[in-house]
C-alpha positions as CSV (number, residue, x, y, z in Angstrom):
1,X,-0.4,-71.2,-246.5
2,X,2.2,-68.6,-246.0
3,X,5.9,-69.4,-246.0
4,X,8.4,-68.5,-243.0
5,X,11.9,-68.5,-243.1
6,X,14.2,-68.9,-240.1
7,X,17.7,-69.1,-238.8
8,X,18.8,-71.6,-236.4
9,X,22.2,-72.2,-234.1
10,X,23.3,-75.7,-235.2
11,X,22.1,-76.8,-231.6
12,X,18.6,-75.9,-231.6
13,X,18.2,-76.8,-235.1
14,X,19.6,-80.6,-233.3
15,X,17.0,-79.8,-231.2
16,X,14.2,-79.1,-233.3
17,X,14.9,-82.2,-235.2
18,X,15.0,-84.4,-232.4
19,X,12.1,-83.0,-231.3
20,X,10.0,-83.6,-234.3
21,X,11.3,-86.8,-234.4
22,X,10.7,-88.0,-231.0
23,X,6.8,-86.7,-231.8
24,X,7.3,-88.4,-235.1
25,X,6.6,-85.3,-237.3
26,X,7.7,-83.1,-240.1
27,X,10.3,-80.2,-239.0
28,X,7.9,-77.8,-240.7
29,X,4.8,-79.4,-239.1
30,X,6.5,-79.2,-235.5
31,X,7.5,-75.9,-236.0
32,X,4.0,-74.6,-237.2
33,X,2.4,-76.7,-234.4
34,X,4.4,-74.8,-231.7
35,X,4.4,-71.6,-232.6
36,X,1.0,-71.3,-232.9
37,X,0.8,-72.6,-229.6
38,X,3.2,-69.9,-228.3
39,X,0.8,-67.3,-230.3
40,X,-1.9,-68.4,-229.2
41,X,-0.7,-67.6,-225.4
42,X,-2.8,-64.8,-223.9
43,X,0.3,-63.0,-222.6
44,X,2.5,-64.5,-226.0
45,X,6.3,-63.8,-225.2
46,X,9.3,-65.4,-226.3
47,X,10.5,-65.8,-222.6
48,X,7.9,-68.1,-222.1
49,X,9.1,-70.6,-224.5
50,X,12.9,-70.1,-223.8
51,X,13.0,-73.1,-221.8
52,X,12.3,-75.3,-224.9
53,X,15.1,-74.7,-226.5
54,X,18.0,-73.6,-223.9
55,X,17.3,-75.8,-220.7
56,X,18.5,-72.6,-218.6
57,X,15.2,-71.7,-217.4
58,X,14.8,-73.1,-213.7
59,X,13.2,-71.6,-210.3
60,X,15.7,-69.3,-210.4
61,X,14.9,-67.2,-213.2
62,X,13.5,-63.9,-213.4
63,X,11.7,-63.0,-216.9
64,X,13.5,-59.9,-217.4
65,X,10.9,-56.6,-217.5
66,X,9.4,-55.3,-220.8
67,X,11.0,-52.1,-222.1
68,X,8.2,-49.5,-222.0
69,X,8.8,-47.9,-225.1
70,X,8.9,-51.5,-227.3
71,X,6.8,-51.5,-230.4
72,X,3.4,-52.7,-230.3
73,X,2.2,-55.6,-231.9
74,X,-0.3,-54.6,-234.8
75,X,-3.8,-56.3,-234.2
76,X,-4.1,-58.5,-237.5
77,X,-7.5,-59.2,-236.7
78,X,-8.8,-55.8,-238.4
């Protein structure tokens, strides 16, 4: 199994950890469990998933358009 590492704000790593707690699970466990949730999206972005974390995400907001000359996303499955 590959190795990831990542930097946090002090409140979503809060977050995180209450959140593996309260699904009584390791950090890394909860962290591999939903991001291959979020990859596994057919239409994967990381505006999906904002609301997780921030709690800004209501009715009201607009997922901002895609830039069109963004990188693509290499196909790992060839």
């Amino acid at each position: 199994m590959s190795q990831l590492t990542i930097y946090l704000d002090p409140e979503t790593q809060r977050k995180v950890e209450i959140a593996a707690r309260r699904e009584s699970v390791s950090l890394s466990r909860w962290a591999r469990e939903h991001l291959a949730k979020a990859a596994d999206a057919e239409s994967a972005s990381a505006w999906d998933h904002l609301s997780t974390f921030s709690g800004t995400i209501d009715e009201t907001f607009e997922v901002p358009p895609r830039e069109k000359d963004h990188r693509p996303v290499p196909n790992f499955d060839s």
